[in-house]
C-alpha positions as CSV (number, residue, x, y, z in Angstrom):
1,X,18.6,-12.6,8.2
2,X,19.4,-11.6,12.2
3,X,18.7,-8.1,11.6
4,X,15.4,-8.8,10.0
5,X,14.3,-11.0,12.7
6,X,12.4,-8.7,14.7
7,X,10.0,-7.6,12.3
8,X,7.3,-4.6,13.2
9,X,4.0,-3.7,11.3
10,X,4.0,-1.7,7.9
11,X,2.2,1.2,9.0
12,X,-0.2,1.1,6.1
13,X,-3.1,3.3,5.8
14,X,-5.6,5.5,3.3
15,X,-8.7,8.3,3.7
16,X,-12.3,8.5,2.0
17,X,-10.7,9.1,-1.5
18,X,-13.5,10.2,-4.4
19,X,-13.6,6.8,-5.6
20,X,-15.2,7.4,-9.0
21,X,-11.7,8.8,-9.4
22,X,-9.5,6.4,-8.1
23,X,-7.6,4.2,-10.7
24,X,-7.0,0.3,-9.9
25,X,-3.7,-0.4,-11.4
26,X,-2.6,-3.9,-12.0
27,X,0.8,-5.5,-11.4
28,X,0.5,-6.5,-14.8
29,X,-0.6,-2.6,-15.9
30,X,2.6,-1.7,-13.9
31,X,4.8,-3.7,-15.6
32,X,4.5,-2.1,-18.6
33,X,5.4,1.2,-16.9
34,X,8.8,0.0,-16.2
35,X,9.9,0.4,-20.0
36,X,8.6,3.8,-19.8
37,X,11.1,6.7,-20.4
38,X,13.7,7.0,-17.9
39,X,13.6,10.7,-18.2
40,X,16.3,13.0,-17.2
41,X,17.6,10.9,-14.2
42,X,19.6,8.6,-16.7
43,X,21.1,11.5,-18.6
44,X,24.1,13.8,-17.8
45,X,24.8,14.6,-13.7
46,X,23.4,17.5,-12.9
47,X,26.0,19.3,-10.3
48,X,23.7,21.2,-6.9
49,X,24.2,21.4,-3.2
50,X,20.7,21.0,-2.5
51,X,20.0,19.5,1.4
52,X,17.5,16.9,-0.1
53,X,15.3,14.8,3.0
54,X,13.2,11.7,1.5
55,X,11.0,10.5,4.5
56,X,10.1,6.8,4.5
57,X,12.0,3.8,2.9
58,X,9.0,1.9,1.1
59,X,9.3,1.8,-2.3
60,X,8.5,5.3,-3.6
61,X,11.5,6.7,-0.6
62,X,14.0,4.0,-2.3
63,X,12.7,4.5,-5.8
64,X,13.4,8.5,-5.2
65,X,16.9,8.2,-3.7
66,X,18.5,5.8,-6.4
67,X,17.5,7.7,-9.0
68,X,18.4,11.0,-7.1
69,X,21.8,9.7,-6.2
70,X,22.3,8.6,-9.7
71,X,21.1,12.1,-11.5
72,X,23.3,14.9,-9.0
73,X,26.5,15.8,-8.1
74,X,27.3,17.2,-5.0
75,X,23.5,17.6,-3.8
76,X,23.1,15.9,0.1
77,X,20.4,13.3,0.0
78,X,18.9,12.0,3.7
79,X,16.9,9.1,3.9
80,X,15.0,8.7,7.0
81,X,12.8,5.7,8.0
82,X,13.0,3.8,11.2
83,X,12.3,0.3,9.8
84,X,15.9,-2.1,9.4
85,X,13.4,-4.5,6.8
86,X,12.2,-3.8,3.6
87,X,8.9,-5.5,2.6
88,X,7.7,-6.2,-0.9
89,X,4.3,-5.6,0.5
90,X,2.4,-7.7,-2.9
91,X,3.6,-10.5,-1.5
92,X,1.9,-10.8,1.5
93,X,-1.2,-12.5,0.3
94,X,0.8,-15.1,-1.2
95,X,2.2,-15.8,2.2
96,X,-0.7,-15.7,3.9
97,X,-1.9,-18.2,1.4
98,X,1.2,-20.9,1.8
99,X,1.9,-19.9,-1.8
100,X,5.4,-18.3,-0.7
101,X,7.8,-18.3,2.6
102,X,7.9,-15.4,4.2
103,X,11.6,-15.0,3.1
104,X,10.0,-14.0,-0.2
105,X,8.8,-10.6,1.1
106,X,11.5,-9.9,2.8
107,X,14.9,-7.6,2.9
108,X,17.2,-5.2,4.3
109,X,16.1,-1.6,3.8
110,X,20.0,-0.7,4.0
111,X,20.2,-3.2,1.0
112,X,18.5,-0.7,-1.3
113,X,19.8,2.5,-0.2
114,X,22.8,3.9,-2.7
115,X,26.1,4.6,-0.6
116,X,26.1,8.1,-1.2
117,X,22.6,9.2,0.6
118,X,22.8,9.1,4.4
119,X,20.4,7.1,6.3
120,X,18.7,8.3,9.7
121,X,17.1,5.4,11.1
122,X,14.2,7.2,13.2
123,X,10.5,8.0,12.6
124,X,9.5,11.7,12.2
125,X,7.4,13.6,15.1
126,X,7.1,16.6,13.1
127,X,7.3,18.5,9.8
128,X,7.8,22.1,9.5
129,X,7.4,23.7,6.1
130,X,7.8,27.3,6.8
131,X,11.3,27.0,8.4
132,X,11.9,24.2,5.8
133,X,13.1,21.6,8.4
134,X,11.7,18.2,10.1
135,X,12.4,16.9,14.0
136,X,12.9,13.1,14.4
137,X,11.5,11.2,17.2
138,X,15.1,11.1,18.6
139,X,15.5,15.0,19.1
140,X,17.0,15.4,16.0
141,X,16.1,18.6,13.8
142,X,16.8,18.1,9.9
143,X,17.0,20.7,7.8
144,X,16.0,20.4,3.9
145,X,16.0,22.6,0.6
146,X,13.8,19.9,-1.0
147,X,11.7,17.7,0.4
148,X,9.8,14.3,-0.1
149,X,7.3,13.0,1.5
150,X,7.2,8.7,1.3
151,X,5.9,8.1,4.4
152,X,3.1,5.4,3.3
153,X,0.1,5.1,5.0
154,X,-1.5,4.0,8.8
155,X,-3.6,1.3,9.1
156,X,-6.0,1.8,11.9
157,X,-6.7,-1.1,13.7
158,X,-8.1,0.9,16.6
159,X,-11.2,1.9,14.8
160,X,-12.4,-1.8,15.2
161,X,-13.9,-2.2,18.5
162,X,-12.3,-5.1,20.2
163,X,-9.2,-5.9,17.7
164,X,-5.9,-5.1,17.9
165,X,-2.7,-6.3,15.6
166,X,-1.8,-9.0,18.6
167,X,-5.2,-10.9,18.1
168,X,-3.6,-12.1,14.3
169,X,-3.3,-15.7,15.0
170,X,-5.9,-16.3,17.2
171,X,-9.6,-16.8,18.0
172,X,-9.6,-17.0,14.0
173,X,-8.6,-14.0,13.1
174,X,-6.1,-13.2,10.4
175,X,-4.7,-10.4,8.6
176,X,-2.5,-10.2,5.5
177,X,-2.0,-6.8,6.0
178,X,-0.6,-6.7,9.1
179,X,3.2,-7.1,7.9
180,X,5.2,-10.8,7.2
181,X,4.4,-12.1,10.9
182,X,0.4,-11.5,10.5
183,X,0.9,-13.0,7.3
184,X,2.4,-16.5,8.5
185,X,0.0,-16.3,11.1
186,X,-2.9,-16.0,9.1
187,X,-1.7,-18.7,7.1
188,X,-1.9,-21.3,9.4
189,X,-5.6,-20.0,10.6
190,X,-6.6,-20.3,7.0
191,X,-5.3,-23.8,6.9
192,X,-6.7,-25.1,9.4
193,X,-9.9,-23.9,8.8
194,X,-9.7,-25.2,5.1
195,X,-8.8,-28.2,7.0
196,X,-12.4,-28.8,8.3
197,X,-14.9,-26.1,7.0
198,X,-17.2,-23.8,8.7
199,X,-18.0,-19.7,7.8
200,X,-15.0,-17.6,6.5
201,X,-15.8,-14.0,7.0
202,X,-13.5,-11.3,4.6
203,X,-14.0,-7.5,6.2
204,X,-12.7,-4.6,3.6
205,X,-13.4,-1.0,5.7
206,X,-15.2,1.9,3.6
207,X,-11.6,3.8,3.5
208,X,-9.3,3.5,1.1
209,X,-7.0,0.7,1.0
210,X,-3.6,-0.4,-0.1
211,X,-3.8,-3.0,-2.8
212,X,-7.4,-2.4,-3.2
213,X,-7.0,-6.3,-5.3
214,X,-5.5,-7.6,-2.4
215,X,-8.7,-8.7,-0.1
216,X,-10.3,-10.0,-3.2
217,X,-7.1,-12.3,-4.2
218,X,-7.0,-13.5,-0.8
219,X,-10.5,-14.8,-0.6
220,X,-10.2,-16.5,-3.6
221,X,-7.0,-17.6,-2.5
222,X,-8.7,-19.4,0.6
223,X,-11.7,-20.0,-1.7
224,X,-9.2,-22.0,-3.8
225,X,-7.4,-23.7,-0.9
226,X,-10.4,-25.5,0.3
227,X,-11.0,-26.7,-2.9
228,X,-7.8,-28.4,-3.0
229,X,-8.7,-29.7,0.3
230,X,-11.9,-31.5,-1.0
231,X,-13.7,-29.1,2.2
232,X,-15.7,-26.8,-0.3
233,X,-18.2,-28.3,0.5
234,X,-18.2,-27.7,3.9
235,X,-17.2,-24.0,3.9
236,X,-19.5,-20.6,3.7
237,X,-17.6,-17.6,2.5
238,X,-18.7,-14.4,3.0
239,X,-17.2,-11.1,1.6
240,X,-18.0,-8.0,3.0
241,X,-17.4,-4.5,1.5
242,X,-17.5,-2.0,3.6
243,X,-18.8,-0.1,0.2
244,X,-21.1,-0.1,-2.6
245,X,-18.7,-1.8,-4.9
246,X,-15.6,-4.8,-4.8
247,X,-13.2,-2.3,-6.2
248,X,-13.3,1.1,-7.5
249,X,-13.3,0.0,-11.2
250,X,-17.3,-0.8,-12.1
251,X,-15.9,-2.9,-15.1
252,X,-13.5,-4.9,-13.2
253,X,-16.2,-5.0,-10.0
254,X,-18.5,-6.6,-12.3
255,X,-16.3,-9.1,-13.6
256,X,-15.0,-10.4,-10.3
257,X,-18.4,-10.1,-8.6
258,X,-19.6,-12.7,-11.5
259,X,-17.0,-14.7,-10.8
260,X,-17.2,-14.8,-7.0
261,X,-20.9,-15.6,-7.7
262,X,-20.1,-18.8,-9.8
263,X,-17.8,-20.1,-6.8
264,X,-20.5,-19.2,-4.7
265,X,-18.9,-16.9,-2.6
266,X,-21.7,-14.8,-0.9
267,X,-21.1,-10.8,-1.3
268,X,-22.1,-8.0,1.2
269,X,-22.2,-4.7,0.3
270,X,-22.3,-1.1,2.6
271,X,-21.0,-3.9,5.6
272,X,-18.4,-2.0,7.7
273,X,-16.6,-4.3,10.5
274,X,-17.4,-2.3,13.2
275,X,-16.5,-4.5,16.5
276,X,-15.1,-8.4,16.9
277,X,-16.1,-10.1,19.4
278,X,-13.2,-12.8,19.8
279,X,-14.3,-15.0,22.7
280,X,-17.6,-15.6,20.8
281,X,-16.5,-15.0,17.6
282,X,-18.9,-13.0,16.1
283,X,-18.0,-9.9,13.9
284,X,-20.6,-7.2,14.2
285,X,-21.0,-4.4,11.0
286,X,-22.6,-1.4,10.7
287,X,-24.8,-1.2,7.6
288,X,-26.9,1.3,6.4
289,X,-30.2,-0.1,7.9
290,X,-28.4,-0.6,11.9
291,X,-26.1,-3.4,13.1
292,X,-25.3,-6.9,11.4
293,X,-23.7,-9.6,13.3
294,X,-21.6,-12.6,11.5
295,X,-20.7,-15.6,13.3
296,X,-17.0,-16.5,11.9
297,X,-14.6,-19.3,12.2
298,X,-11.9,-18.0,10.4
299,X,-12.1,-13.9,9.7
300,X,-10.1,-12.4,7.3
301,X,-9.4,-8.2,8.7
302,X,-8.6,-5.3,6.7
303,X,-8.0,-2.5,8.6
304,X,-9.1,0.7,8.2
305,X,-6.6,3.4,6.6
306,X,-5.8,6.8,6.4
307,X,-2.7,9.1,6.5
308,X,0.0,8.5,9.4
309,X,-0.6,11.4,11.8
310,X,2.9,12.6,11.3
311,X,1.4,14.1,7.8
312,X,-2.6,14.4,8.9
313,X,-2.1,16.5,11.4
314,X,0.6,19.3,9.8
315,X,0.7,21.8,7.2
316,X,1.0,19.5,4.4
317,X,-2.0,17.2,4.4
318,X,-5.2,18.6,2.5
319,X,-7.3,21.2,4.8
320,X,-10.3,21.0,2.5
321,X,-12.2,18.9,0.1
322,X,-12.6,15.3,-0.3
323,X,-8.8,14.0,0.8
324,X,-8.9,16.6,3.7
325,X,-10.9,13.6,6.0
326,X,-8.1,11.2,5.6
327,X,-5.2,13.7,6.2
328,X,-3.5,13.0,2.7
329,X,-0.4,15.1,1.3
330,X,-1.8,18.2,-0.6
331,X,0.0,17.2,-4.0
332,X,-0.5,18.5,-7.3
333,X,-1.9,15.2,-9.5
334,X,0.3,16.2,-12.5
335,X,3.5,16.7,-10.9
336,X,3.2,15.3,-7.3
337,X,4.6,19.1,-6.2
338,X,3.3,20.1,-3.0
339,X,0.0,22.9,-4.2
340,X,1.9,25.4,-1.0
341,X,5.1,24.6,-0.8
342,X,6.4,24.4,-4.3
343,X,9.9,22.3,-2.5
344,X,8.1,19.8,-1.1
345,X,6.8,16.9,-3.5
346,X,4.7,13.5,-2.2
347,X,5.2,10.0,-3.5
348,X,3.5,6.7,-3.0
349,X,0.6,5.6,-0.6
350,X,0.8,8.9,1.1
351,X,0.6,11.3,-1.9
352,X,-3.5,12.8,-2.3
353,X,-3.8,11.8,-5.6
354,X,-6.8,10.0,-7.3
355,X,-5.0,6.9,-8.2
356,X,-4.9,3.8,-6.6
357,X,-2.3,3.3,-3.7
358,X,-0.8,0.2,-5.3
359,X,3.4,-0.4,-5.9
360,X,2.3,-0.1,-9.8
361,X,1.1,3.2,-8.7
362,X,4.4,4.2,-7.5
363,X,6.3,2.6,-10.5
364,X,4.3,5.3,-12.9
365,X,4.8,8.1,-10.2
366,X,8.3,7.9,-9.9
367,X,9.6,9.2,-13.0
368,X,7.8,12.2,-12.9
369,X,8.0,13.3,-9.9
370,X,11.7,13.1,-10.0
371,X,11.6,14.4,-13.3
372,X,10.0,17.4,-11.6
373,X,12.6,17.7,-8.8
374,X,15.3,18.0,-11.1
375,X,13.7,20.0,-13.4
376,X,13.4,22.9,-10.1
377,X,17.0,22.1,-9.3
378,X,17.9,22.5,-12.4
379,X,16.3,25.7,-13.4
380,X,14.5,24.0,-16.5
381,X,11.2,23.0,-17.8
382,X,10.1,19.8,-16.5
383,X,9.9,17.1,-19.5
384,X,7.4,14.8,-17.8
385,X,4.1,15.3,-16.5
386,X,1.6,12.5,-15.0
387,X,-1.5,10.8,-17.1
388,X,-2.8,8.0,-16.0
389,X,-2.8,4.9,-18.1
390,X,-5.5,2.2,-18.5
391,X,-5.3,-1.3,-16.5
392,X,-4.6,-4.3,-18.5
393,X,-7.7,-5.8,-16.7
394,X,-10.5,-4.1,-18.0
395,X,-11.3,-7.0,-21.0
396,X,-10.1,-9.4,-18.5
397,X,-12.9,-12.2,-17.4
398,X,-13.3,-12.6,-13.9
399,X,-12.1,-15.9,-13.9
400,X,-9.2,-15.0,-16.4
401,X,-8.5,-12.3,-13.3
402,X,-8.4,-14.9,-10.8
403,X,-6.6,-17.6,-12.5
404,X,-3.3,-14.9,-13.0
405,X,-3.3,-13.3,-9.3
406,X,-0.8,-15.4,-8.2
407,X,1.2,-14.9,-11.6
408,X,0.7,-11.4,-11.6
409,X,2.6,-11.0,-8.0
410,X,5.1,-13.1,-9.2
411,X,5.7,-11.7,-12.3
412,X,6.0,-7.9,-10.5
413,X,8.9,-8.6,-7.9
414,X,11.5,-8.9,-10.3
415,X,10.3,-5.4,-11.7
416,X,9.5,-3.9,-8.3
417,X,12.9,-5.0,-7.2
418,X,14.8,-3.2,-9.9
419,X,12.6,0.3,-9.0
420,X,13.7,0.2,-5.9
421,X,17.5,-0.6,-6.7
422,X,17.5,2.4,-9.6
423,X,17.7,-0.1,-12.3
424,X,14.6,0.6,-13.9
């Protein structure tokens, strides 16, 4: 574990998506993708000397290269992501929570990658589609006939007045979000404050989020916590959603909302955290009739998120319509095929699709985007194209919901560690 020691923030991030489109998939939803067709990736090698460049080493980047590696021979596959640890990113809550060390989230991102593809550890400044190449933050200029784009999101702390990632830990402030470390950290906020009581304050921005489920399991997960501490009675939660709904499904929002009511957690809607005042501790949010200010003791930050600048400000992100805000990768929603530059193709967090940006989301993605790949390498007609499927939650109860959130993390890694190996 030495070389995971020093561990740096997943840069996370998402845009103003058109949320009546946006689907919330499910760990359990996903899990069911996993037995889905394995397409032509499993079948007979298929011999090319493509230069193929997968930027970023999250899930979808390592999820694309095993099954690359395993489907070509003689093709050149580059990997390049800057981070030496892997993070299974559903985890987090449960770490935040005390549910799991923060070993559990945790591995080598050179653990994952197949010995055949090459792996550049540096970030990319720059992506240049017309001359088909890429420059790395260390000078380096990397050349490609196909690329894809994994890069994830950015998680833009900056937009809050007053926060940054080092205030995790203190004043009461705490983010599962923030990577393993703000994760521990918020644990032993949460735990202390479930300890003695007083007003928890949850903050989801108006942007699109990773793991749109995730701020939701976390409060109940502190909601649950201070039961077990006999303190209920002593504690005011208060969930604020920086839009006019708890998640982008109305079914599901209406299920958890009922049960959030019944353990009397106190829902804001429209609330966007807008400015933290640590010393005092007061969170101030802009809502549609001015300013709001919350008094916290323990306050539970979701950053905003959007597309890492690397991809928002080039060629590839969206220049119009209702992705173009958040910088997204212009993707095709079918095929995840770049709509200008048929050899470029988008996976993952990063990818403008309207789907959630979930690991479930990339577990369904996955085949068909390299399904697609090989299909233009190959000279063929593609065999898969994307549909979304329905989430296992929609007849769920709310308290049916909460009672699984732990389970359904659980029950996911096993999967989510096999997509990323190439074993599923």
């Amino acid at each position: 574990m030495d070389r995971l020691a020093s561990l740096s923030s997943w840069p996370g991030a998402l845009s103003a998506m058109n949320r009546r489109k946006v689907l919330a998939m499910t760990a359990a939803g996903a899990a069911a993708l996993v037995a889905s067709p394995r397409a032509t990736w499993a079948q007979e090698k298929t011999g090319t000397s493509a230069r193929i460049v997968i930027v970023g080493a999250g899930a979808g980047g390592l999820a694309v290269a095993n099954r690359l590696a395993a489907a070509l021979d003689g093709a050149k596959i580059t990997l390049i992501d800057a981070r030496k640890a892997h993070y299974f990113q559903p985890g987090l809550p449960l770490v935040g929570a005390g549910r799991q060390p923060v070993e559990y989230v945790l591995s080598a991102t050179t653990d994952h990658v197949p010995a055949s593809v090459e792996l550049i550890e540096a970030n990319v400044s720059a992506f240049d589609p017309e001359s088909k190449s890429l420059e790395t933050d260390s000078g380096q200029t990397v050349p490609y006939d196909y690329l894809v784009v994994a890069t994830g999101l950015a998680q833009d702390a900056g937009a809050i007045e007053g926060f940054e990632a080092g205030l995790i830990g203190r004043e009461g402030i705490g983010s599962v979000y923030l990577g393993p470390e703000a994760a521990v950290a918020t644990w032993g906020l949460m735990s202390d404050f479930a300890g003695k009581g007083g007003r928890a304050v949850f903050a989801r921005p108006a942007t699109d989020i990773k793991c749109p489920a995730a701020p939701l399991r976390y409060t109940f997960f502190t909601e649950e916590h201070l039961r077990q501490q006999g303190t209920r009675d002593k504690a005011e939660i208060i969930y604020n959603s920086g839009t006019g709904s708890l998640i982008g499904m109305p079914a599901l929002a209406e299920r958890v909302g009922a049960f959030f009511d019944q353990r009397g957690i106190v829902v804001h809607y429209n609330r966007v955290l807008a400015s933290v005042d640590p010393g005092r501790r007061i969170a101030t949010f802009r809502t549609p009739d001015g300013t709001e200010e919350q008094e916290y003791d323990f306050l539970h930050i979701v950053p905003p998120m959007r597309a890492p600048d690397v991809v928002k400000n080039s060629a590839l992100a969206w220049q119009e319509g209702d992705l173009a805000a958040g910088g997204w990768l212009e993707v095709n929603a079918g095929t995840f095929r770049h709509e200008h530059y048929p050899e470029v193709f988008g996976i993952g967090d990063i990818a403008g699709v309207p789907m959630a940006k979930t690991a479930g989301s990339v577990m369904a993605q996955v085949p068909v985007m390299v399904e697609q790949l090989l299909a233009q390498i190959a000279g063929r007609e593609a065999t898969l194209a994307f549909t979304r499927p329905e989430s296992s939650l929609m007849t769920a109860t709310g308290e049916q919901i909460a009672n699984h959130w732990e389970e359904d993390i659980t029950g996911f890694k096993a999967p989510y560690m096999k997509l990323i190996d190439g074993e599923a």
